[in-house]
N, C-alpha and C positions, 0 to 999 in steps of 0.2 A: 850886553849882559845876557847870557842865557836863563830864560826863564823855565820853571816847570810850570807845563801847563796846568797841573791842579792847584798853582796857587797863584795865578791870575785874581782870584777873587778877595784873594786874601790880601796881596800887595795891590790891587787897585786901594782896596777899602781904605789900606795905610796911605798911599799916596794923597788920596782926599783926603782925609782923617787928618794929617798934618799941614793942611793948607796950603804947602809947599806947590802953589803953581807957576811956577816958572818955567824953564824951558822954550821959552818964545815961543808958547800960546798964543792965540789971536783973539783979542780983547772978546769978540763973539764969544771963542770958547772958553776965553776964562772966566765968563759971568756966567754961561754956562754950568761948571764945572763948580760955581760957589753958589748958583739955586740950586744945584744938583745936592750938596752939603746941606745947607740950609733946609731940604725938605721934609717934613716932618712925616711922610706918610715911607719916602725912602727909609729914612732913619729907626723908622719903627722894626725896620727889618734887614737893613743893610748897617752894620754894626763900626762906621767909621770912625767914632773916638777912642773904640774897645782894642784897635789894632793900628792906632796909627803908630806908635813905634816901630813897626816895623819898617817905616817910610827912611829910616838911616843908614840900612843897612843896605851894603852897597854887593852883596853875593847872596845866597840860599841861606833862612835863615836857618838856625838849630833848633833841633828838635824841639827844644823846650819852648820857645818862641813858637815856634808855629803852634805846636799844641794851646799854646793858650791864646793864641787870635782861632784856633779850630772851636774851643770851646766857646767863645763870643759869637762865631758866626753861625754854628749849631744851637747854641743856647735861645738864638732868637728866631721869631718864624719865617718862614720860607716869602720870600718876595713873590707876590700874584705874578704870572704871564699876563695880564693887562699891564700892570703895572710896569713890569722891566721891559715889555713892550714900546708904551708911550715913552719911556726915559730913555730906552735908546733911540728913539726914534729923533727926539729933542737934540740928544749927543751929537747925533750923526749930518742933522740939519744947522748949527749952529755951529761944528767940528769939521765940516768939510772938509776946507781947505789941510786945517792941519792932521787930518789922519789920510788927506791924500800926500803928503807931503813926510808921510812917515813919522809925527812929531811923536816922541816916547810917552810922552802922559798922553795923550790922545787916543792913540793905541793902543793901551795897555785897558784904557776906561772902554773903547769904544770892544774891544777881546771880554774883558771880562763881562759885560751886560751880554753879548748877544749868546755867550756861552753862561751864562749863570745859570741856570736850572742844573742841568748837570753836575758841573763845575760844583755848586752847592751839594747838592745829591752825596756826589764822591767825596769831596771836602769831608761828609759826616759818616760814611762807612767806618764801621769799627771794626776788628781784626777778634780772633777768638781771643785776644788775650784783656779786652775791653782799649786797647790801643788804637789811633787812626789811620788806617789804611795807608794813605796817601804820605802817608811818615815813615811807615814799613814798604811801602813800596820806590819813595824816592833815596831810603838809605840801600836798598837794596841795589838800584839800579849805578849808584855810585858807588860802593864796592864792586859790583862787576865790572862797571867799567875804567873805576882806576886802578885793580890790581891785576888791568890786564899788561903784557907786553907793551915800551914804552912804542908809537908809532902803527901801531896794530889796528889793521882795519875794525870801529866796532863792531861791526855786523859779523865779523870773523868771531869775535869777542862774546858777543851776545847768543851766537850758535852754540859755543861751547857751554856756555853756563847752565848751570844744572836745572834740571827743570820741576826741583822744589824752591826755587828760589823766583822763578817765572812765571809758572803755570799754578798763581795760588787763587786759593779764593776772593783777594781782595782785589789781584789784578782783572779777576775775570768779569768780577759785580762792574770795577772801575770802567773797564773798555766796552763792555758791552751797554752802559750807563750813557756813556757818550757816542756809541756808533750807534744806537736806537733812535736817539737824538737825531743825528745826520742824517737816518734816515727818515725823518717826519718833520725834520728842518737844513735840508740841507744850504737855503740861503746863509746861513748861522754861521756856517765856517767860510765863508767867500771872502771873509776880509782878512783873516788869520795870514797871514803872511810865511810864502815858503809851504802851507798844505794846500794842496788841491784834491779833488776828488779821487784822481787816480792813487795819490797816496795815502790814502788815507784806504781804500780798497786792498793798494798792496800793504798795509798794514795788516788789515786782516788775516790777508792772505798769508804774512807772515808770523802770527799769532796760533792758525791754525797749525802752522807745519812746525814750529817747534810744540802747542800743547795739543796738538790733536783739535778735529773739526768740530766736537761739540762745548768746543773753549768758548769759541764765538758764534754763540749759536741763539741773540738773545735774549737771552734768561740772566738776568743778573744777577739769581741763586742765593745763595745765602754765607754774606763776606766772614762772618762769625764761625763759620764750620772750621772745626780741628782739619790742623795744616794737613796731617799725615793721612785722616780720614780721605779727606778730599783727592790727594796724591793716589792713595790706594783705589779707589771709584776712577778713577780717570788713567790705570795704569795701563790700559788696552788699548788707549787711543794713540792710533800711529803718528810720530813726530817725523819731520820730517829737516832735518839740519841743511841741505841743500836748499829747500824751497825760503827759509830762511835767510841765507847770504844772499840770495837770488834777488830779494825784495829789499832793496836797499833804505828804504825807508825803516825796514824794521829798527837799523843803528840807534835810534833813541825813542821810539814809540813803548816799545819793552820794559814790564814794570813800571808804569805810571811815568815814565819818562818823558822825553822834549819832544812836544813834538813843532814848536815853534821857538826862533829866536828874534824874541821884539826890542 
């Protein structure tokens, strides 16, 4: 199943939230993965019963669904860095086996903890229109890339796409939210599956050459700024559509898009 990476946090929370541990867990990590439930100091801030619905749904859920697990997981306060610290640290000792083994609840719990600050962060980005980000950015990136030609390389796909639809203010808060991140933890994405450093580099690199160099530049700015305002302030800065194809990672980094499939 392809995941969007900004809602890692969202579908872990439902996966726990619905108790549903199966998957051939390892009894380790499934007792693991039921104090992890169980703890009250988690639960004060990782909002697991307010979202477990989503635990059924077996593709991206719709707008309306994510908005309101967005509003349970904004609505309550941010999980300390001690805290999502020690609990992955628990995850990943008691999980071994099964997140070396690729097991999908494992990797999905052990992805969203070591990325939650961000992950959280962007989850809560609002759009000028008081909408969330991460909702305008994931319908975006799937209209571009399903009303492209059927077999069409994306990255061919994602060059052409206009760049008020790419170069907005939510995407800029979003990416530069999470590359600030990597760069003051870059262990945090070692386990992500399918990114490595270098792509995540040519990410950037690809980010700059279709919205210009001071897109990722960052400043996470302010994701609330009128779309066209924003457009017009950034109309000098040179795009660059080759460097784009070029960086083949760019194909679903773009618009809050995939950048892992777990």
């Amino acid at each position: 199943m392809k995941t969007y990476f900004i809602t890692l946090l969202v579908l872990a929370s439902a996966t726990l939230g619905s108790a549903q541990f199966g998957g051939n867990l390892s009894d380790g990590c499934k007792n693991e993965m039921t104090t992890l439930l169980g703890d009250k100091d988690i639960n004060k801030c990782f909002p697991f019963a307010s979202v477990a619905p989503l635990a059924s749904s077996t593709s991206i859920p719709d707008q309306n669904t994510l908005k309101s697990a967005a509003d349970a997981i904004c609505g309550a306060p941010k999980c300390s860095d001690d805290l999502v610290a020690k609990t992955l640290n628990e995850v990943k000792t008691a999980c071994q086996q099964d997140i070396s083994n690729k097991n999908p609840l494992a990797s999905l719990v052990n992805a969203a903890l070591s990325l939650y600050s961000p992950t959280r962060d962007s989850i809560c980005y609002k759009n000028s229109t008081d909408g969330y980000c991460f909702i305008e950015s994931q319908a975006a990136a799937q209209q571009i890339l399903q009303s492209a030609p059927k077999g069409q390389d994306p990255a061919i796909t994602l060059a052409g796409a206009s760049k008020d639809v790419v170069c907005t203010p939510c995407n800029k808060a979003i990416f530069n939210t999470y590359f600030n991140y990597q760069n003051t933890n870059p262990n945090a994405f070692s386990d992500i599956q399918q990114v490595t450093d270098k792509d995540i580099n040519t990410a950037k690199s690809a980010l700059q050459g279709k919205c210009g160099k001071d897109f990722i530049d960052g400043n996470v700015g302010n994701s609330k700024e009128d779309p066209q305002k924003f457009q017009s302030e950034s109309a000098n800065q040179k795009s660059d559509a080759a460097s784009l194809i070029a960086n083949r990672m760019s194909l679903v980094v773009l618009v809050g898009s995939i950048l892992a499939a777990l």
